[in-house]
Steps between C-alpha positions, in 0.01 A plus 500: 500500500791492781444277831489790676204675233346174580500526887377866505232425284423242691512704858274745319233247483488354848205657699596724780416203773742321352788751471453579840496124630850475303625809661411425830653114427846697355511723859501209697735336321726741499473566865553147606800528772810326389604169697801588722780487271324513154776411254797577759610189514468457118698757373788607743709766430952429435623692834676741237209615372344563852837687593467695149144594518574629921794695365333634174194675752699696711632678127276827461324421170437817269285494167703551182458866380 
């Protein structure tokens, strides 16, 4: 059986007190705020690529037919 066979199976099982104490753990996780400047500073973009990306929005984008 795959990892992932063996985590369904195993969220299958969990009573529904539990499931919902995960879920409720996962929201507020996920809906932490961010620390001013998560990761700016971290990973700063080349000033080309900043130009690039500004020029390459003001292009009207059109899906390939």
């Amino acid at each position: 059986m795959s990892t992932v066979q063996e985590i369904e199976s195993a969220i299958q099982q969990l009573p529904r007190e539990q499931m919902r104490k995960i879920q409720t753990w996962l929201d507020e996780m996920l809906n932490q705020p961010r620390p001013e400047g998560y990761f700016a500073s971290d990973y700063p973009l080349p000033e080309d690529r900043l130009k690039l990306e500004e020029a390459m929005a003001k292009i009207p984008q059109h899906p390939d037919r």
